[in-house]
C-alpha positions as CSV (number, residue, x, y, z in Angstrom):
1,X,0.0,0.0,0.0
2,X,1.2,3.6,-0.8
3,X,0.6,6.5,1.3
4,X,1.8,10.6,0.6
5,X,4.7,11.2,3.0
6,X,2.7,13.9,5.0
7,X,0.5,10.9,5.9
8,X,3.7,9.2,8.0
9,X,6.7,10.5,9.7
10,X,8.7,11.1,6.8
11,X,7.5,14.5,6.3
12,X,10.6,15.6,4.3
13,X,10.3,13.2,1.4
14,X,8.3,13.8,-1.4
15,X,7.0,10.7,-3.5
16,X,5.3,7.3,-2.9
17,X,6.6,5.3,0.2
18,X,5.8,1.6,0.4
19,X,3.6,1.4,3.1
20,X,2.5,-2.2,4.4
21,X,-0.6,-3.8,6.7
22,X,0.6,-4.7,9.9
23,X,-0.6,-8.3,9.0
24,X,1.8,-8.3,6.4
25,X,5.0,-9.2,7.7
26,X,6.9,-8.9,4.1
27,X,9.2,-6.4,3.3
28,X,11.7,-5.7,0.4
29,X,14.6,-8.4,1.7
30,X,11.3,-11.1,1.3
31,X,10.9,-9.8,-2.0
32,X,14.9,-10.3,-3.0
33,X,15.5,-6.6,-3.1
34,X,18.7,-4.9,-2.4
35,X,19.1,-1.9,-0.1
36,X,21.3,0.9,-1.4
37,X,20.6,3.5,1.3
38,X,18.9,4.9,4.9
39,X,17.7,8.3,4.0
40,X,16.2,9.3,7.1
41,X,15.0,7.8,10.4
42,X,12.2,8.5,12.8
43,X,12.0,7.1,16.6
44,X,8.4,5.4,15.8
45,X,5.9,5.0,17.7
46,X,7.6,4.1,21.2
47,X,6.8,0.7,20.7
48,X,8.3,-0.6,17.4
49,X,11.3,1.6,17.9
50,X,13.2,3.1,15.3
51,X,12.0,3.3,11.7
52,X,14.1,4.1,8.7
53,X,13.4,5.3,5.4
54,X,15.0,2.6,2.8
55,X,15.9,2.8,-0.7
56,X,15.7,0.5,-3.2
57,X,18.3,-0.7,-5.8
58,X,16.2,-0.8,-9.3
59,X,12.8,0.5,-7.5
60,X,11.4,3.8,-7.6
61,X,9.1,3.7,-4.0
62,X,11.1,3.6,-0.6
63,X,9.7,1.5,2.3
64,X,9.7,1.9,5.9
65,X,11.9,-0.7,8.1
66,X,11.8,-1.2,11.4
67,X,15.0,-1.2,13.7
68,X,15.3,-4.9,14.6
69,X,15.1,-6.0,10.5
70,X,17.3,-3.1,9.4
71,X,19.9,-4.4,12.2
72,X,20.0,-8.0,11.1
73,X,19.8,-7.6,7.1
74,X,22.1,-4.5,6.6
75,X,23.9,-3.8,9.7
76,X,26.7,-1.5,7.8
77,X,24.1,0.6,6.5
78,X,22.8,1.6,10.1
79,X,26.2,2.5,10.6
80,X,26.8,4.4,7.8
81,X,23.5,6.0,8.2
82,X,24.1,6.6,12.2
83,X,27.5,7.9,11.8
84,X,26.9,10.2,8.9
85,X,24.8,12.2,11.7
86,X,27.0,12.3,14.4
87,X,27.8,15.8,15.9
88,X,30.8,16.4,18.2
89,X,31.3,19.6,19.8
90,X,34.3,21.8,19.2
91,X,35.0,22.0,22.8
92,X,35.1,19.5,25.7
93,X,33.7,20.7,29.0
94,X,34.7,17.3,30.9
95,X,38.2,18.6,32.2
């Protein structure tokens, strides 16, 4: 199912997201897609945790992953993702 992005957390993205029923436990990995990227994240609803934004390799719709798949099936690309937003501070104020 696809829903407009103002309809779900990803309010910054523009386009059709691949949205599935709870029911439906599929994703792209069950589908033998390959993820290329983690454009953004969004904490969720408290109780699934963390959701990321996922592109596609050869497919034009993202889908929404949560935390615990996106862990097991492309662990460096959380990393990637979560590093790429790290901010340190210029100064330390532990000393």
């Amino acid at each position: 199912m696809n829903v407009k992005a103002g309809e779900i957390p990803f309010r910054y993205y523009k386009g059709d997201i691949i949205r599935r029923k709870p029911e439906d436990k599929s994703n792209g990995f069950d589908h033998g897609l390959t993820a290329v990227k983690i454009l953004e994240a969004d904490p969720g609803d408290g109780e699934s945790g963390i959701l990321y934004l996922v592109k596609w390799k050869e497919v034009t719709s993202l889908e929404i992953i949560g935390r615990e798949i996106a862990n097991e099936k492309i662990p460096q690309l959380v990393i990637e993702f979560l590093q790429s937003r790290l901010v340190f501070k210029s100064k330390c104020s532990y000393y």
